[in-house]
C-alpha positions in Angstrom: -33.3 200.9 71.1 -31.1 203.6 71.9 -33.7 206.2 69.9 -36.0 204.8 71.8 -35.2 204.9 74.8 -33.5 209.0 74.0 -37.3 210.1 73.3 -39.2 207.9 75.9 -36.9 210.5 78.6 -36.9 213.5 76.7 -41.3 212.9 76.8 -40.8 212.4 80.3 -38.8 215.5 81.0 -41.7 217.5 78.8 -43.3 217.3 82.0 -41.7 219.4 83.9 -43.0 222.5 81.6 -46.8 220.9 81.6 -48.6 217.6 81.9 -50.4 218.6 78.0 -46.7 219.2 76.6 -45.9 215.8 77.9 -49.3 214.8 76.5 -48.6 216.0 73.1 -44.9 214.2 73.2 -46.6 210.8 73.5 -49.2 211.8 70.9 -46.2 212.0 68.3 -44.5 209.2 69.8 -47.4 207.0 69.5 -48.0 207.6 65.8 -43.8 206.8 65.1 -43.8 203.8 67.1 -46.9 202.0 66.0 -46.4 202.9 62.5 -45.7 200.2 60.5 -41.7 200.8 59.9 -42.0 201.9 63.9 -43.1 198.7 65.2 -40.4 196.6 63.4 -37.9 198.8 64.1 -38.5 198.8 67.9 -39.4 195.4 68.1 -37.5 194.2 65.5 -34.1 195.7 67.5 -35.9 194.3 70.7 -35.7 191.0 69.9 -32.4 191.3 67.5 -30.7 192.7 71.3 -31.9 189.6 73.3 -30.5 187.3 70.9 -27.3 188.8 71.1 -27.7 189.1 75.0 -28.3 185.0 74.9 -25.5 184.7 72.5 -23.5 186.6 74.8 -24.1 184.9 77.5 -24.1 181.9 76.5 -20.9 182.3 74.6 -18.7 183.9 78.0 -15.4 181.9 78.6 -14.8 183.3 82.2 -16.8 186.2 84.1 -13.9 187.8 85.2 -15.0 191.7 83.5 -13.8 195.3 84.3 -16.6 197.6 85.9 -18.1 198.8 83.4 -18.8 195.8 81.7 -20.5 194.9 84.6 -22.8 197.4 84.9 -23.2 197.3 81.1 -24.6 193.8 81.6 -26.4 194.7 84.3 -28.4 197.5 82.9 -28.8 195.4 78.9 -30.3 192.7 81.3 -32.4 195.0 83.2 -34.0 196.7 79.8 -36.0 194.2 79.3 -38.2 194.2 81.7 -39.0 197.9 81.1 -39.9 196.9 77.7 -42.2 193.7 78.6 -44.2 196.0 81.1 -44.3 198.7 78.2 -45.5 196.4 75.7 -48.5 194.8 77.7 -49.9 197.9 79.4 -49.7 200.1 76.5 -49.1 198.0 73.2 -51.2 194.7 74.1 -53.5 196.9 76.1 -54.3 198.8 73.1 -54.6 196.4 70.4 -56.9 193.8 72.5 -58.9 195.7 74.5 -59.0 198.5 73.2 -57.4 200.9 76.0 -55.5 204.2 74.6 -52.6 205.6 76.8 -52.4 208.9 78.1 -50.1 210.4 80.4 -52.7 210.9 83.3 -54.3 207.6 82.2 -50.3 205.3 82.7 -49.5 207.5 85.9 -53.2 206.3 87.7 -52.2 202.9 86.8 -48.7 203.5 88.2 -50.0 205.0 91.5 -52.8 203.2 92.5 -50.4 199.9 91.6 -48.0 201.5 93.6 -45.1 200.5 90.4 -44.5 204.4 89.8 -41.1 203.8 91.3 -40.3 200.5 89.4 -41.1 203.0 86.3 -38.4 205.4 86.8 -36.0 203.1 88.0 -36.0 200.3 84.9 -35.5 203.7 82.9 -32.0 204.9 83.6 -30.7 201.5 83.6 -31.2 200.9 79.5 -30.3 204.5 79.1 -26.8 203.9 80.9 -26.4 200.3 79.0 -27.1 201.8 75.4 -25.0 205.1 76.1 -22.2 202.6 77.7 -22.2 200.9 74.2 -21.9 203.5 72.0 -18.8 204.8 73.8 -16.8 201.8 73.6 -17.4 202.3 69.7 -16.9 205.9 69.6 -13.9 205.9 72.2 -11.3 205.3 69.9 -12.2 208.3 67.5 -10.4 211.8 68.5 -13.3 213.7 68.2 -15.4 212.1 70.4 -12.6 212.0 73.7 -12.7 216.0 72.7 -16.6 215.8 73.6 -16.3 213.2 76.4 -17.5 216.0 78.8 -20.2 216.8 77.3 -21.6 213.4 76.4 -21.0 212.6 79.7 -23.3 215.9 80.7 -25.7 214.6 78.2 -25.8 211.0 79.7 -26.4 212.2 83.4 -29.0 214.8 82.8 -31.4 213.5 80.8 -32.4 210.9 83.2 -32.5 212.8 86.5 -34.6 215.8 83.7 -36.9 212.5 82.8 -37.1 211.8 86.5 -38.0 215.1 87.2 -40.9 215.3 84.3 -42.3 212.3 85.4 -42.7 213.6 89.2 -43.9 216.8 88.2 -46.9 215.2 86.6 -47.5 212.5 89.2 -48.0 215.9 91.5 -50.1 217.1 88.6 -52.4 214.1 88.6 -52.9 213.7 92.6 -53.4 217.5 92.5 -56.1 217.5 89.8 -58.8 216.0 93.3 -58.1 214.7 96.8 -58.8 211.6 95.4 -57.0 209.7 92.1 -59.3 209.4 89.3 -60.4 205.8 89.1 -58.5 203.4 86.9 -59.8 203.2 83.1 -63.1 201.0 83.1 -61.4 199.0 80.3 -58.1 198.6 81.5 -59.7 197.6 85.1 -61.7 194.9 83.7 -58.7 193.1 81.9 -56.0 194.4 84.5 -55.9 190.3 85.6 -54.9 189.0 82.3 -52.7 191.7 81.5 -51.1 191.0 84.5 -50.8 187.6 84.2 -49.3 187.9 80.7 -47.0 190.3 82.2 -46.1 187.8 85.0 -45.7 184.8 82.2 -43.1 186.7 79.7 -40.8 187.5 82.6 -40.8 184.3 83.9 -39.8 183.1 80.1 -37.1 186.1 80.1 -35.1 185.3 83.4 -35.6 181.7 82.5 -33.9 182.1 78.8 -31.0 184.3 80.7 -30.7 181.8 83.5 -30.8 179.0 81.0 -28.0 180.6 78.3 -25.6 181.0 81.3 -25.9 177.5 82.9 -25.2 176.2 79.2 -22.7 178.2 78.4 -20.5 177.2 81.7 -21.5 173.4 81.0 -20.0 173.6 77.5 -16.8 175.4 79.0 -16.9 172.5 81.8 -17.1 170.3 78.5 -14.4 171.7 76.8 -11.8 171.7 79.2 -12.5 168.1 80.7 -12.6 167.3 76.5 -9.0 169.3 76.4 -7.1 167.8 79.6 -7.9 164.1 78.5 
């Protein structure tokens, strides 16, 4: 996921040199990610993560965390639904209607939905969640406290350098005609159902992360009536 996510912002920040560089990113990142070993290796740690967010959650004795942890949870929690609005308008999009994502192609959907800001923001946060786990693991090696500067350089830039990409060819696009080429015929005609997939898995999501916390406090509420009689 963390891969993932590392060359979904360095494609982004491709933009700042040119919207064809960026163009020819997600060429190469289309052929790794819908390869065979691609696809069950994103979706594969996709779904492998949201069990062990359930687990997680479900499991918690008290909720009483340090910072970090909290913003750890926050942005895991927040991943998904960057990945469930990935997956339908590009993935899903693809395989059943036929629709092929370029650059200009996601940004005109992005700006004439008016979700261009949803796209940048729901990026950082998985960034900061999968960089905040692999610190805790590295932390207690020397070597990596030696580089904590400059993983911590690493960890800030990229995303503002994404951020930056992605608004240089959203100027790019609006400055190609006073008026935003039209959405793709094909993605237009379908745009309702793909919406209302959209809609229907995160409405399963938050109900499954809703439903593994209310559990998990019953059974501790279980437990300690079960221990004090």
């Amino acid at each position: 996921m963390l891969t993932w996510l590392f060359l979904h912002l360095v494609n982004h920040a491709l933009g700042i040199w040119s919207l064809d560089l960026a163009g020819r990113g997600l060429v190469l990142a289309l052929r790794l990610w819908r390869s065979v070993p691609g696809t069950i290796a994103l979706y594969g740690a996709a779904s492998l993560h949201f069990a062990l967010a359930l687990h997680t959650l479900y499991g918690r004795r008290h909720w009483a965390l340090p910072p970090a942890e909290w913003i750890r949870l926050w942005a895991g929690l927040s991943l998904p639904l960057l990945l469930i609005r990935h997956a339908v308008t590009t993935r899903l999009a693809s395989s059943l209607y036929g629709f092929e994502p370029d650059y200009e192609r996601v940004i005109v959907v992005l700006l004439t939905s008016g979700t261009q800001g949803l796209q940048l923001a729901l990026l950082a946060p998985g960034w900061i969640h999968g960089c905040l786990g692999l610190w805790f693991r590295l932390r207690h090696y020397a070597w990596a406290r030696r580089l904590k500067p400059v993983l911590l350089a690493l960890v800030v830039s990229l995303p503002l350098l994404s951020a930056a990409g992605f608004i240089r060819m959203m100027r790019a696009v609006e400055g190609m005609s006073r008026v935003l080429p039209p959405v793709d015929a094909t993605l237009a005609v379908h745009q309702a159902a793909l919406n209302a997939l959209r809609h229907d898995l995160v409405t399963l999501y938050l109900t499954l992360i809703v439903s593994a916390v209310i559990m998990g406090r019953m059974r501790n509420a279980f437990e300690r009536r079960c221990s004090h009689s």
